[in-house]
C-alpha positions in Angstrom: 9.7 -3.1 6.9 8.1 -1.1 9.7 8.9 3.0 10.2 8.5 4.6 13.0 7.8 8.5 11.1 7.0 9.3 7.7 10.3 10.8 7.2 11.6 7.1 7.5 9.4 6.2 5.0 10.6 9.1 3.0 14.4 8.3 3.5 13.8 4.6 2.8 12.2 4.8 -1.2 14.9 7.4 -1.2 17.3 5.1 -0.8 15.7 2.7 -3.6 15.9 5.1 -5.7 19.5 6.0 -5.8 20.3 2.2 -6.1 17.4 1.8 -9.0 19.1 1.9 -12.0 17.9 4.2 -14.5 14.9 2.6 -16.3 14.9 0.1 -12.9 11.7 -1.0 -11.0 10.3 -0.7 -7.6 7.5 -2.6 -6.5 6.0 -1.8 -3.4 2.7 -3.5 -1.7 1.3 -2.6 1.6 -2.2 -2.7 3.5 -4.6 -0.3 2.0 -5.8 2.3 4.6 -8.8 2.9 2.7 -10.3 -0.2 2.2 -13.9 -0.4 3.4 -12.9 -3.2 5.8 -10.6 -0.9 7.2 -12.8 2.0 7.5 -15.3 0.2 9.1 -12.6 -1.2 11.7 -12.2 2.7 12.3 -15.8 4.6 12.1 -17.8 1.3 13.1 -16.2 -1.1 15.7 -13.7 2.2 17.2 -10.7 0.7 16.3 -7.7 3.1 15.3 -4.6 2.2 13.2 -2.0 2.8 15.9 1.5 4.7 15.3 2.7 3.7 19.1 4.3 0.3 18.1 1.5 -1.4 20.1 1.1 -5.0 18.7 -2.1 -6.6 19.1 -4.3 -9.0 16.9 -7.3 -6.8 18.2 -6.5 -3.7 16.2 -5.2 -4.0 13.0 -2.6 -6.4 11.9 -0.4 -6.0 14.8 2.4 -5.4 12.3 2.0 -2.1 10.6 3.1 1.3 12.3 1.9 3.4 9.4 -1.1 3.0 6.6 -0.7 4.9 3.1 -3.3 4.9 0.4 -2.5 4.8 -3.5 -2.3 8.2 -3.3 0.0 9.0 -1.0 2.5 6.4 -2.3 2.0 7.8 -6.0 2.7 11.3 -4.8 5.9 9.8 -3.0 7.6 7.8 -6.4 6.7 10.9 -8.3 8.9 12.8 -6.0 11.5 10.6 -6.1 11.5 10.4 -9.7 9.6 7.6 -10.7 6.6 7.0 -12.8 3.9 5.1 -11.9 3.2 2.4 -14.5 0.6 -0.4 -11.9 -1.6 1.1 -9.2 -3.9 -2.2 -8.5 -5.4 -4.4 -5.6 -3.2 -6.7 -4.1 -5.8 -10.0 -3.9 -4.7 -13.1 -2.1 -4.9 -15.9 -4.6 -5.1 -18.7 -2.3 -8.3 -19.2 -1.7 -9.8 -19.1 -5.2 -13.0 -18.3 -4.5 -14.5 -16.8 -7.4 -14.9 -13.3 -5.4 -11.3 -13.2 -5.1 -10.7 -14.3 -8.8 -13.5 -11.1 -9.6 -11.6 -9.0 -7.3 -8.3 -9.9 -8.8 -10.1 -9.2 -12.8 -11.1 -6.2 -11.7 -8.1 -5.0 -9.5 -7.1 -2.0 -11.4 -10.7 -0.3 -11.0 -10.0 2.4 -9.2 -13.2 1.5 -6.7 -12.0 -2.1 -6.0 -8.5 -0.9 -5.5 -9.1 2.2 -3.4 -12.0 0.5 -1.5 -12.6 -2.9 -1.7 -9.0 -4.5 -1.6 -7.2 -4.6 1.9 -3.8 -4.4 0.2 -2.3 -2.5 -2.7 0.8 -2.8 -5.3 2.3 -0.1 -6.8 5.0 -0.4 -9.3 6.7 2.3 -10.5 9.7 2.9 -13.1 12.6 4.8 -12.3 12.6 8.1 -14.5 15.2 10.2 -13.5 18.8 9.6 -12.7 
């Protein structure tokens, strides 16, 4: 799902979270902003993620209005009353190269999550009711 604001974002895990039951799960994976690739994209080459809706191959993924870190969707579930139980890289397993299969070992790391792998999972477990 795209969002135009952050407050979109906000009102959207809201709304998972009244319909997780208590105990419940919500999994969540989305491009890490942080990832070197990403960063070089930005400080190298002069690319910028773009919040205008433009869609184009060129920068980014042409998909995504918004980028989070781990961090900022932790801090988001927390509020919500959740409790984070997975922060980890998201690898793609379909090339099985043994990088990715390394990458995938490894995803939990904190330095292959937060800066090697261009996507993330978080799952976190519905505390509060």
């Amino acid at each position: 799902t795209n969002f135009s604001s952050e407050n979109e974002v906000t009102d959207f895990i809201n709304n998972l979270s009244k319909i997780t039951k208590h105990n419940g799960y919500l999994i969540l994976t989305t491009p890490n902003i942080r990832s070197i690739k990403n960063l070089f994209n930005i400080f190298i080459k002069g690319n910028r993620a773009r919040t205008s809706g433009v869609h184009s191959l060129k920068c980014w993924d042409g998909e995504h209005l918004h980028y989070f870190s781990s961090k900022d969707l932790v801090h988001l579930l927390h509020g919500l009353g959740f409790k984070v139980e997975v922060k980890s890289a998201l690898v793609d397993q379909i090339n099985k190269s043994l990088v990715r299969k390394i990458l995938s070992f490894f995803g939990s790391n904190f330095f292959v999550r937060e800066f090697i792998s261009s996507n993330l999972l978080i799952i976190g477990k519905k505390e509060k009711k």
